[in-house]
C-alpha positions as CSV (number, residue, x, y, z in Angstrom):
1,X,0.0,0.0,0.0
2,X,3.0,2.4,1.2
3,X,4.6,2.1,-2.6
4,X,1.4,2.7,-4.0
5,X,0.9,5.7,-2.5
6,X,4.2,6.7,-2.9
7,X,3.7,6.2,-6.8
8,X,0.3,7.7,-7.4
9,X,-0.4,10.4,-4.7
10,X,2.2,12.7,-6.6
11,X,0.6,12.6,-9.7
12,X,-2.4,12.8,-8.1
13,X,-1.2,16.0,-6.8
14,X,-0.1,16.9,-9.9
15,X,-3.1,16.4,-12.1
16,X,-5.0,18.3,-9.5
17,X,-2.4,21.2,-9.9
18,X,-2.4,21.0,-13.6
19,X,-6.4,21.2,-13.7
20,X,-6.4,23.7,-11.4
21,X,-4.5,26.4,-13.2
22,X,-6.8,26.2,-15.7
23,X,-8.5,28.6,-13.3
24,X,-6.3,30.4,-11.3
25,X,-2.5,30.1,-11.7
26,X,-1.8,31.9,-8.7
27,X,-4.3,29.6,-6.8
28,X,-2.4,26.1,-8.3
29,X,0.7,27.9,-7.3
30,X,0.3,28.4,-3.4
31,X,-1.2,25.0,-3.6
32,X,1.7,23.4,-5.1
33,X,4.6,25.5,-2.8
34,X,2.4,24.2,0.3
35,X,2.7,21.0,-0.9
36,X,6.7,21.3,-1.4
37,X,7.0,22.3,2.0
38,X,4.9,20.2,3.9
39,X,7.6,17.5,5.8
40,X,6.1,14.1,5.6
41,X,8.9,12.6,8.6
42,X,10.7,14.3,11.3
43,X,8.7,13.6,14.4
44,X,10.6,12.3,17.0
45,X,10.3,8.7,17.1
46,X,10.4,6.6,20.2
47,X,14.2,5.5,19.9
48,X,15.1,8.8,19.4
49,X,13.8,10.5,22.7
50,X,16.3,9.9,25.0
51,X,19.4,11.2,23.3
52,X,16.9,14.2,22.6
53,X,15.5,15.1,26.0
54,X,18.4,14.4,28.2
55,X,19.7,17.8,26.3
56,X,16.6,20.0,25.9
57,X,17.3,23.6,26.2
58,X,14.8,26.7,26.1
59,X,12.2,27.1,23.5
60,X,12.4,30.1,21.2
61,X,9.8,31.2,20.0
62,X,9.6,33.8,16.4
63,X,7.6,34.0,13.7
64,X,4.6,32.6,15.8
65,X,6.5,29.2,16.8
66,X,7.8,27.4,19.3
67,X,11.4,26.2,18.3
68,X,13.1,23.2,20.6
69,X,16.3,24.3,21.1
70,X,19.2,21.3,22.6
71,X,22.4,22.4,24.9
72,X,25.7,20.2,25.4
73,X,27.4,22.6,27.8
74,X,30.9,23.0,27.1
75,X,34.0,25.5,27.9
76,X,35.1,26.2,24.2
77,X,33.1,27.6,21.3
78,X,29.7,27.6,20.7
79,X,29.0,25.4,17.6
80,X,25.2,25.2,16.1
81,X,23.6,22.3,14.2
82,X,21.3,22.8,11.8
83,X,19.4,19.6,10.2
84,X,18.0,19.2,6.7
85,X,14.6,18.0,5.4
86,X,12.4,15.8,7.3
87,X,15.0,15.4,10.1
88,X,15.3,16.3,13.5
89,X,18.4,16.9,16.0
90,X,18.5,13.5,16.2
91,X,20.6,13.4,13.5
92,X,23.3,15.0,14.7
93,X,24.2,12.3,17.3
94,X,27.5,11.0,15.7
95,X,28.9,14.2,15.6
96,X,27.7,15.2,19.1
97,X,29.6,12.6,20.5
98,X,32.9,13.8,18.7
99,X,31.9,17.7,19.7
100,X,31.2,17.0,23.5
101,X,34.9,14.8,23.7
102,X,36.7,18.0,23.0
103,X,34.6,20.5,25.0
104,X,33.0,22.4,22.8
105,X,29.3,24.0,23.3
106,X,27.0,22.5,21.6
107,X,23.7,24.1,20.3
108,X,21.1,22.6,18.0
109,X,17.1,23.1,17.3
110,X,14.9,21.1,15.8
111,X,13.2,23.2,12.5
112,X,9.8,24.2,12.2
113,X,7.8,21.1,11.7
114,X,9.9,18.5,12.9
115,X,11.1,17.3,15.4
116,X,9.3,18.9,19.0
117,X,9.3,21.8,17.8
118,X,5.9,24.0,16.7
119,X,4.5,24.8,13.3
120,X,3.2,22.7,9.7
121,X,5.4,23.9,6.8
122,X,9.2,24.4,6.4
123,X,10.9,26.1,3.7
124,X,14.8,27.6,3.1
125,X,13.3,31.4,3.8
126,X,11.4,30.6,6.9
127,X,14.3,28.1,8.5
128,X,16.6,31.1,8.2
129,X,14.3,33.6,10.1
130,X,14.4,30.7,12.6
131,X,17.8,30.5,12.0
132,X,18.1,34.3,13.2
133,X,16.2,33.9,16.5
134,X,18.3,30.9,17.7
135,X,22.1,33.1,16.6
136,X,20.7,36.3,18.2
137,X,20.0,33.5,21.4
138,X,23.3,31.6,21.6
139,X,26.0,34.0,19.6
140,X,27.2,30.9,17.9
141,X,31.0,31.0,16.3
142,X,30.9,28.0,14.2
143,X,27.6,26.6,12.4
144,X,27.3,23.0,10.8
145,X,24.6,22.6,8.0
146,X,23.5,19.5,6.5
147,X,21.7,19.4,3.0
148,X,18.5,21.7,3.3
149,X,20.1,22.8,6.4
150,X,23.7,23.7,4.7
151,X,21.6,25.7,2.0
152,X,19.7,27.5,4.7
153,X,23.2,28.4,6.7
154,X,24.6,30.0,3.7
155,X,21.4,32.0,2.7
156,X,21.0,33.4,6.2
157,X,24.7,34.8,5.7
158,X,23.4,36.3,2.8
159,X,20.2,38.2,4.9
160,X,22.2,38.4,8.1
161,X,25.7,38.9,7.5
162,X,27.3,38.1,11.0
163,X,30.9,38.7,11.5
164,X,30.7,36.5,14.9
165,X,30.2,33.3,13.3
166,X,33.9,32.5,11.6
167,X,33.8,29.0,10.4
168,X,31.0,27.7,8.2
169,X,30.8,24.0,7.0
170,X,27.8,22.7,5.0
171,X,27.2,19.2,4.4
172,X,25.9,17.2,0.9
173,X,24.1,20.9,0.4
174,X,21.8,21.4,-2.5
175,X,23.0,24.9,-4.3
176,X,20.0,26.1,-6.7
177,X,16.2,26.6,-5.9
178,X,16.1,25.8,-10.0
179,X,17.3,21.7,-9.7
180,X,15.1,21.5,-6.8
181,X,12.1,22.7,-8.3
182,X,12.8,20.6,-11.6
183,X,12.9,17.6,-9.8
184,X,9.4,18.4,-7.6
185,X,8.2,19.1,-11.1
186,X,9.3,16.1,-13.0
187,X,8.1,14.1,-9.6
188,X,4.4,15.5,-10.2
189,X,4.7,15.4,-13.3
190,X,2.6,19.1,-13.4
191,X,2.9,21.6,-16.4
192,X,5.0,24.6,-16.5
193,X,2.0,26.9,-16.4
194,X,2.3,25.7,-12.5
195,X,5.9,26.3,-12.6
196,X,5.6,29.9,-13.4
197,X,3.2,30.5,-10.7
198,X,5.8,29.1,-8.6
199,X,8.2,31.5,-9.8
200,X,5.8,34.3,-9.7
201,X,4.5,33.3,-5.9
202,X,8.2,33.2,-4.4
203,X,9.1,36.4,-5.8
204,X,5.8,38.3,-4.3
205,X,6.4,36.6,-1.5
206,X,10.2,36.4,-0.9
207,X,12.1,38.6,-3.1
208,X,12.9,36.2,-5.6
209,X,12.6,33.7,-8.2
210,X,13.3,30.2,-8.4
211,X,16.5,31.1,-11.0
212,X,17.9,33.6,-8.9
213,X,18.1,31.7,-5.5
214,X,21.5,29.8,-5.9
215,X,23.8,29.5,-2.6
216,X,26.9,29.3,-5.3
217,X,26.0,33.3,-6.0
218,X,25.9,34.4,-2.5
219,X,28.2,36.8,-0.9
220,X,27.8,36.8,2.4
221,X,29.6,33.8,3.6
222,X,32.7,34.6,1.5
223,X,34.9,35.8,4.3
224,X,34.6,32.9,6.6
225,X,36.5,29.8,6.6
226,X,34.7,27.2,5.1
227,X,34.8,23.2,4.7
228,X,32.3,21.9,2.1
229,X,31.5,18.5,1.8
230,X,29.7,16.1,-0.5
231,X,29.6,12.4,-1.4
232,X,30.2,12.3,-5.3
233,X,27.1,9.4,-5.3
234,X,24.8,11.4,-3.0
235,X,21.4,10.4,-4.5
236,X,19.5,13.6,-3.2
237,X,22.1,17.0,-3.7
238,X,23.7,16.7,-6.5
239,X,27.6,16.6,-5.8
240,X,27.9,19.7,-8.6
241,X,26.1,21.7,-6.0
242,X,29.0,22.1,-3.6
243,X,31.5,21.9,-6.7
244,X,30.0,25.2,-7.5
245,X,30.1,26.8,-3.9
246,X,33.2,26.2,-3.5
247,X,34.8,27.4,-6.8
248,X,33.2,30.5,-5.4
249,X,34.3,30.7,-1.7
250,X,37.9,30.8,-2.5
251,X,38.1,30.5,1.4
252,X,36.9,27.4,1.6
253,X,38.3,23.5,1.8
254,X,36.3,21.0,-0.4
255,X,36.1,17.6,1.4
256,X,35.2,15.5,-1.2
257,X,34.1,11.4,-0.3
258,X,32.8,8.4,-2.3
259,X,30.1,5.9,-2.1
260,X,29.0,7.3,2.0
261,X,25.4,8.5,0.2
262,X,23.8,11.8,1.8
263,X,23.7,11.2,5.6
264,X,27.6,11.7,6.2
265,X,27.3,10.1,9.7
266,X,30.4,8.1,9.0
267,X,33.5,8.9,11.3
268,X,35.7,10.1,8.6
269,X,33.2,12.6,8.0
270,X,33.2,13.7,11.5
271,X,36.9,13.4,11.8
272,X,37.6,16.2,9.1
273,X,34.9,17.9,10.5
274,X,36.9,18.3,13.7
275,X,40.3,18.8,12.3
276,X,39.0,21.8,10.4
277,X,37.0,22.7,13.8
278,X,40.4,22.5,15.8
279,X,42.3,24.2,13.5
């Protein structure tokens, strides 16, 4: 039943977009970008509560949520962890381990939508406003992103330049708003009349459209150190995504692995992670 509904419900979805912009374009449109960014997983599930709640810290609360924020106290630098799609803090347990053995303080939150914290949609725009509230809370110097997260660490560099936060490192990171949109598309299967409206409902609403939003033409993270790392096989960012970032950010190491897929829990990962950390 699970693969059926995995197979048809998209193009369900999709006819229903398709027929309905027949009508109103606009209407399909804010249909459709609800859809992309309604999280399906990323409740916390039983095995994952207790590494969870022996470390939740205060809940912040912006944008009318409630975000869950975690603290691994710690005498060196505050680090902060931000997951990807349809993820929680959870995921962040390897590296944890590896952060707490050297000291170092630990922040993470769980994302709108996932995890325990508040709200029904998530998207790169609204995890940085998040993203804001929790820096302004902690006055983090180092921040780790992984995919959706990585994307969302370098855009709010872009909004909110902050010259506290001196080492970046993103993590099997999409780059541009365009390949992910083409691939919800071709999932759907809807038309590109539905596309445009896409285009012309993030730009009303967020100041740009789907071509423009690209982490590899942001500024604002230029000036920090940076390690960026992707699997060449990752089956969800493609690896030319980071290729691209970090022929930009001339700052910037490129840690480049084979065949460890998109969750980059592996210890090698973490090790170069904490080398560039310590450094």
């Amino acid at each position: 039943m699970r693969k059926y509904l995995n197979t048809y419900l998209p193009l369900f979805y999709g006819a229903y977009f398709n027929s309905l912009s027949l009508v109103s374009k606009k209407k399909a449109a804010e249909k459709a970008f609800m859809l992309f960014c309604t999280p399906r997983k990323g409740s916390v599930r039983s095995e994952q509560q207790g590494f969870l709640n022996e470390a939740k810290g205060i809940r912040v609360k912006t944008n009318g949520l409630e975000l869950q924020t975690y603290h691994w106290k710690g005498s060196k630098e505050t680090v902060l962890l931000i997951h990807g799609w349809e993820s929680n803090v959870y995921r962040w347990r390897n590296l944890v381990g590896y952060l707490k053995k050297e000291d170092y303080n630990i922040i993470a939150f769980d994302a709108p939508a996932q995890g325990y914290s508040t709200g029904e949609i998530l998207n790169v725009p609204l995890y940085t406003e998040c993203t804001q509230a929790v820096v302004d809370q902690f006055k983090p110097k180092f921040v780790i992103g992984h995919s959706m997260g990585g994307m969302t660490t370098l855009y709010h560099q872009e909004k909110y330049p902050n010259e506290a936060i001196e080492k970046i490192i993103t993590i099997g990171a999409p780059s541009d708003l365009t390949d992910v949109m083409l691939h919800y598309q071709r999932l759907l299967r809807f038309n590109d009349k539905v596309l445009k409206g896409l285009d012309d409902y993030l730009r009303e609403n967020y100041g740009f459209g789907i071509k423009e939003f690209s982490t590899s033409k942001f500024k604002g993270h230029l000036s920090k150190k940076g390690l960026v790392i992707h699997d060449r096989e990752d089956p969800i960012a493609p690896f030319i995504a980071s290729e691209k970032v970090h022929a930009k950010w001339k700052n910037s190491e490129f840690y480049i692995t084979q065949g460890l897929g998109h969750s980059m829990h592996q210890d090698q990962v973490n090790i170069h992670i904490m080398d560039f950390l310590n450094s």
